[in-house]
C-alpha positions in Angstrom: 87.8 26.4 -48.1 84.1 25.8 -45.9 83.5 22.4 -46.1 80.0 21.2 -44.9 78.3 17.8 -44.2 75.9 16.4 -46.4 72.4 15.2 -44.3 70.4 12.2 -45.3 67.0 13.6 -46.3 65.3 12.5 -49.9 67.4 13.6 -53.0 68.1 16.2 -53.7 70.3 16.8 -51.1 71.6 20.1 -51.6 70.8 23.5 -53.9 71.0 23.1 -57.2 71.9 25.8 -60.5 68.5 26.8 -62.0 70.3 25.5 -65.5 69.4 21.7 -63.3 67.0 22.1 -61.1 64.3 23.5 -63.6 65.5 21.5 -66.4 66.1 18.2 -67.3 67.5 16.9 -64.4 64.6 17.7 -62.2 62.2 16.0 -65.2 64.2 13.2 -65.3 64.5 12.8 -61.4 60.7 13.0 -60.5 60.6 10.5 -63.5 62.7 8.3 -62.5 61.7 8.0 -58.7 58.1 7.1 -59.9 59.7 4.4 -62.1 61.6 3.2 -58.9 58.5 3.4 -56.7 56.5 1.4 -58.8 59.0 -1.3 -59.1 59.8 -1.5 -55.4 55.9 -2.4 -54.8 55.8 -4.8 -58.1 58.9 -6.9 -57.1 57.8 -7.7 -53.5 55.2 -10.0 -55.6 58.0 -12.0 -57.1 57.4 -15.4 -55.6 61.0 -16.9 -56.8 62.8 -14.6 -54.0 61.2 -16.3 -51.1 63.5 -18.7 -51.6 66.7 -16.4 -51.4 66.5 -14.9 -47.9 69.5 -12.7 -47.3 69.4 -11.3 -50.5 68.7 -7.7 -51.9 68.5 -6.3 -55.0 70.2 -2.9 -56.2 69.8 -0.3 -59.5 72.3 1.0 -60.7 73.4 3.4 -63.7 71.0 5.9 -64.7 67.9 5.1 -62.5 70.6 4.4 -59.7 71.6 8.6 -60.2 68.0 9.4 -61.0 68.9 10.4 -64.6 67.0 8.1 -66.6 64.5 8.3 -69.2 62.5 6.0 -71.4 65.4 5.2 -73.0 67.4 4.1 -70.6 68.8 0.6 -70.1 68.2 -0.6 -66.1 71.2 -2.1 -64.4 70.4 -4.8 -61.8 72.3 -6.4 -59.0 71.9 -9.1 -56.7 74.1 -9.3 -53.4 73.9 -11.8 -50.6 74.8 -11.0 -46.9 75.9 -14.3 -46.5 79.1 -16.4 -47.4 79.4 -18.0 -50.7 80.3 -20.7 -48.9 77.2 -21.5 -46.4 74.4 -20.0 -48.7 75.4 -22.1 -51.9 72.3 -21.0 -54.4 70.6 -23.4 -56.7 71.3 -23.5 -60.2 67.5 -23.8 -60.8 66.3 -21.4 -58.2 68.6 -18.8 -59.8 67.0 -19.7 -63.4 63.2 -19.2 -62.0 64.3 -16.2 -60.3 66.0 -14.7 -63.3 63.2 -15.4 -65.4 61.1 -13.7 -63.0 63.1 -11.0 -62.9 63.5 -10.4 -66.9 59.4 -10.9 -66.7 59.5 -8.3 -64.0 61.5 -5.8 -66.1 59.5 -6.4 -68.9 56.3 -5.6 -67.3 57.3 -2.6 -65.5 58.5 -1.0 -68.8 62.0 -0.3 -67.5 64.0 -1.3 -70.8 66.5 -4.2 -71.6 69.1 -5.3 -69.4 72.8 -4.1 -69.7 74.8 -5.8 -71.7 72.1 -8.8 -72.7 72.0 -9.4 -69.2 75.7 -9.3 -67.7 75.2 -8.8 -64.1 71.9 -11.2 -63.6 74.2 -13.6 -61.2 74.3 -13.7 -57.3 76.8 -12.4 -55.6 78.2 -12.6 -52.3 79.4 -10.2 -49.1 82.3 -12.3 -48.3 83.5 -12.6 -52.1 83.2 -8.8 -52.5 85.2 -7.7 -49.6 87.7 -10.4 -49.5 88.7 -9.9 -53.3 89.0 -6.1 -52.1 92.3 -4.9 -54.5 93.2 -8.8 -55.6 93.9 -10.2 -58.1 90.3 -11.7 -59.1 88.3 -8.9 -57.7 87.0 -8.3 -61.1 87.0 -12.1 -62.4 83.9 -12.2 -61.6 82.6 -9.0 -61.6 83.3 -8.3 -57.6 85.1 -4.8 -58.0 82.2 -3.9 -60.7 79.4 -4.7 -58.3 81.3 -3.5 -55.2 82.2 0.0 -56.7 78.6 0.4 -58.3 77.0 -0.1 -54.9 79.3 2.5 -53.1 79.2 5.3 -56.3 75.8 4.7 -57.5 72.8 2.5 -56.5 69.7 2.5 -55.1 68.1 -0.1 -53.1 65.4 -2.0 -55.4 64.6 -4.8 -52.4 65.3 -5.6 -49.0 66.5 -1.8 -48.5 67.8 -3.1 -44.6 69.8 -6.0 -46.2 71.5 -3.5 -48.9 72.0 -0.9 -46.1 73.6 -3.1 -43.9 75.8 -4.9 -46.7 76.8 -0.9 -47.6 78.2 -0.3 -44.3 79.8 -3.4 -44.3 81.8 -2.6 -47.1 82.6 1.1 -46.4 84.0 -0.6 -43.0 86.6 -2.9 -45.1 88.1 0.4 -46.1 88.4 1.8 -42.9 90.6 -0.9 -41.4 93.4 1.5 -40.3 91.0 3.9 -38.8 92.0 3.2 -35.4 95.3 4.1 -35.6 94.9 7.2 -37.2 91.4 8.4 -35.7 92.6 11.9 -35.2 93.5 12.6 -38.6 92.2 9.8 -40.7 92.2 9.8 -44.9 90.0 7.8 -47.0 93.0 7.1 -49.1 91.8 3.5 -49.8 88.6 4.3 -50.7 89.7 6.8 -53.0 92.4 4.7 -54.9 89.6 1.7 -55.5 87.4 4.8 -56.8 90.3 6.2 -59.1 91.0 2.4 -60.5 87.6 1.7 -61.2 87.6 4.8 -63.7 90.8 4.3 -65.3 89.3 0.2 -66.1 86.4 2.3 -67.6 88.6 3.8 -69.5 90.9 0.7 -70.0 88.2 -1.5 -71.4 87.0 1.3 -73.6 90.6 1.3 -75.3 89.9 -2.6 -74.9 87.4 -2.1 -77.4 89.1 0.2 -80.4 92.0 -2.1 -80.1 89.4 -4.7 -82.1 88.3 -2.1 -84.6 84.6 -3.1 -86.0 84.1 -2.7 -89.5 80.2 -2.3 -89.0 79.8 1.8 -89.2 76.5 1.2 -86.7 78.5 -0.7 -84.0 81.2 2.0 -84.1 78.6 4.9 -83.5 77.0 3.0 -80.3 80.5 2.9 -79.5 81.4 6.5 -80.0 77.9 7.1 -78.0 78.6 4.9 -74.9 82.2 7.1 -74.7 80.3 10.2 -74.6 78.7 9.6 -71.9 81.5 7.4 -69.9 82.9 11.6 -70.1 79.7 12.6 -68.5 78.0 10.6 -66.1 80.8 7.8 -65.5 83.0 10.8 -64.7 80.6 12.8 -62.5 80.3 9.2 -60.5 83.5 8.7 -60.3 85.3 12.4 -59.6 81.6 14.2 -57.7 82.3 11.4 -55.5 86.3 11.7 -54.9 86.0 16.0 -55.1 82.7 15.3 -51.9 85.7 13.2 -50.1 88.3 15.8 -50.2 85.9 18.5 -49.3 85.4 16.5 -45.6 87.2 17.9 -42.4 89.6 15.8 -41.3 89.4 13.1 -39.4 86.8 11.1 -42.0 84.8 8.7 -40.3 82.9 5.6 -41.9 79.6 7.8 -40.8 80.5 11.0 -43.0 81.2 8.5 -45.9 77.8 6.6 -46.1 76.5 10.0 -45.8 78.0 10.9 -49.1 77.2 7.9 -50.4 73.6 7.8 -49.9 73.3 11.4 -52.5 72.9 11.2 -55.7 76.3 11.7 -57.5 75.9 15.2 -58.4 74.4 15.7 -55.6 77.6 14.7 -53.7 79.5 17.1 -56.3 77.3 20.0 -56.2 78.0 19.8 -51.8 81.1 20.3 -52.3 80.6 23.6 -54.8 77.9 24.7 -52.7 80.4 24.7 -49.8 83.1 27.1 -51.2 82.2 31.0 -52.5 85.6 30.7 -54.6 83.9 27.9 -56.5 80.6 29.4 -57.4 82.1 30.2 -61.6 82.9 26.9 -62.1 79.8 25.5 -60.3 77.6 27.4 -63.0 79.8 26.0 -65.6 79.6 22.5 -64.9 75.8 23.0 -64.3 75.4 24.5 -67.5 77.2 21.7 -69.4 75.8 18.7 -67.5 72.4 20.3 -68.2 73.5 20.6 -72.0 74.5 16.7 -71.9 71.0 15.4 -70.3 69.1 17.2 -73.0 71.0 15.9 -75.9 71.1 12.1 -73.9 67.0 12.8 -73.6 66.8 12.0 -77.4 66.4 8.4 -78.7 69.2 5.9 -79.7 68.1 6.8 -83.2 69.1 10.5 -83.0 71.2 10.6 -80.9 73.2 8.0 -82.9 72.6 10.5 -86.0 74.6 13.3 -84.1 77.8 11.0 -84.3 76.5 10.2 -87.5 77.5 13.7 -89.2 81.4 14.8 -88.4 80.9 18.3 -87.9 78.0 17.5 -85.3 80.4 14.0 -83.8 83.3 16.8 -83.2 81.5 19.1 -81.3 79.9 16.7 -79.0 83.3 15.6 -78.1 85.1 18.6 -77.7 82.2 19.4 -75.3 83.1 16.4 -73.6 86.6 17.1 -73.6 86.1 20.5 -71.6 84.0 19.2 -69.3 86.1 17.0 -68.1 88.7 20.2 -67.5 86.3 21.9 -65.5 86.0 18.7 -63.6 90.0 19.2 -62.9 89.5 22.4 -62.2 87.1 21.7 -59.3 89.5 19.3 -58.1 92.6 20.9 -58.2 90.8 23.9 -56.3 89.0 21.5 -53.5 92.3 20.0 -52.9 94.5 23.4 -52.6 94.5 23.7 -49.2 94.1 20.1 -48.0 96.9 18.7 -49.9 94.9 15.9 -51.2 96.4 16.4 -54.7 100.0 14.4 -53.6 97.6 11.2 -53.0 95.3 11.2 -56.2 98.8 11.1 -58.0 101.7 9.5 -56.0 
């Protein structure tokens, strides 16, 4: 199989299916980087960050892979270059500034917060590459913020700050590069990138195992599991199928190349790159571009489509082949480099 490098020009990156590029996807992008545009000017204003220098602030989700519409929640995070230890934050500098920022958000239009708010809390460099595969990496949300920056984010502030701390952390997996510079693996990278998708799917399990009696909650539910099998998936495997498709040796250059496309922009360079994949590139184009329109309606309707049975069931089975084709890719993409043995053993 070809296999080509990715470049870093503005997204997107590489060709794209008509079924995307003159659909949806190409609405939602130009959306989407206006949204961003506008809030990259508006939160320079924000007085309350003066007094964090060394910090920058990241999207992530749906604005973060350019997918997002009115609808969409917005996912921020806040990362520190420094050590939690020297650059100890106040309590009530982090209050104003969170206030700020909820102001900010409100403002700008850009919907709620995730999950009432989840990730508003500083983190720090040192924490996020030290908990690397412990124990406590996700304690306190380390491995959630850490895997979100390398798979999906866009700087929001202090773009040098957030591309420095990104290198930073794509070195940490590289720490046996030197003795294997000739025919290095991003095996580490890949695992962490494999274990953050099974705890998606963990905590989604985590979930039914308390069964809610309220028929609403257990729609939003069956919604949010739709799309884990959609975008989740395309973040997680567009990004481990653009890995497999490098020439060995990887170095920590060709890997913050990937990382700075979109998600589907990483997957689509590695279908772009192969003649043998070019049926199931129009496949997977045609159902993504299927699961954008029906994820363009509102909560309301698209809560009614899990509503009826016959409607819940097809939406699923959808899902469910997608994900298939997904495998497909893989399994073809690692045929000849033998990647397979280390995405299973």
């Amino acid at each position: 199989m070809k296999n080509v490098r990715s470049n870093l020009s503005s997204p997107p990156k590489h060709p794209m299916p008509d079924t995307l590029a003159t659909g949806q996807l190409l609405e939602r992008r130009n959306w989407t980087l206006g949204q961003l545009e506008k809030a990259k000017k508006q939160i320079k204003n924000i007085e309350s960050l003066n007094k964090f220098p060394g910090l920058c602030i990241y999207v992530t989700g749906s604005y973060a892979r350019l997918e997002a519409g009115k609808h969409s929640d917005i996912d921020l995070f806040f990362l520190h270059k420094g050590s939690s230890k020297k650059n100890k934050c106040s309590k009530l500098h982090e209050f104003e500034l969170f206030s700020d920022i909820i102001k900010f958000g409100n403002d700008m239009g850009l919907g709620s917060f995730s999950n009432d708010g989840e990730y508003l809390k500083i983190q720090h460099i040192d924490n996020i590459i030290e908990g690397l595969g412990g124990p406590e990496d996700d304690y306190h949300n380390h491995f959630t913020a850490r895997m979100l920056l390398l798979l999906e984010s866009q700087p929001l502030f202090n773009k040098r700050i957030y591309e420095s701390v990104l290198e930073k952390i794509i070195e940490a997996y590289f720490r046996d590069y030197p003795d294997h510079s000739s025919d290095f693996r991003p095996i580490f990278l890949i695992n962490d990138i494999l274990r953050f998708w099974k705890t998606l799917c963990l905590n989604y399990e985590h979930k039914r195992n308390r069964p809610n009696k309220d028929p609403a909650k257990k729609i939003q539910q069956q919604v949010k599991n739709f799309k884990l099998g959609y975008s989740r998936m395309v973040t997680c495997f567009g990004t481990v199928v653009a890995l497999c498709a490098q020439p060995e040796p990887v170095n920590q250059k060709d890997v913050l190349i990937i990382l700075k496309d979109t998600p589907l922009d990483r997957l689509f360079g590695a279908l772009n790159a192969s003649e043998c994949l070019q049926t199931l590139r129009s496949q997977v184009s045609d159902e993504f571009a299927w699961f954008l329109e029906k994820t363009a309606l509102s909560t309301p309707e698209i809560e009614s489509l899990f509503g009826d049975k016959d409607k819940k069931k097809e939406m699923f089975t959808r899902r469910d082949a997608f994900s298939g084709l997904l495998f497909q890719v893989l399994q073809e993409v690692t045929r000849e480099n033998k990647y397979m043995r280390y995405l299973v053993i």
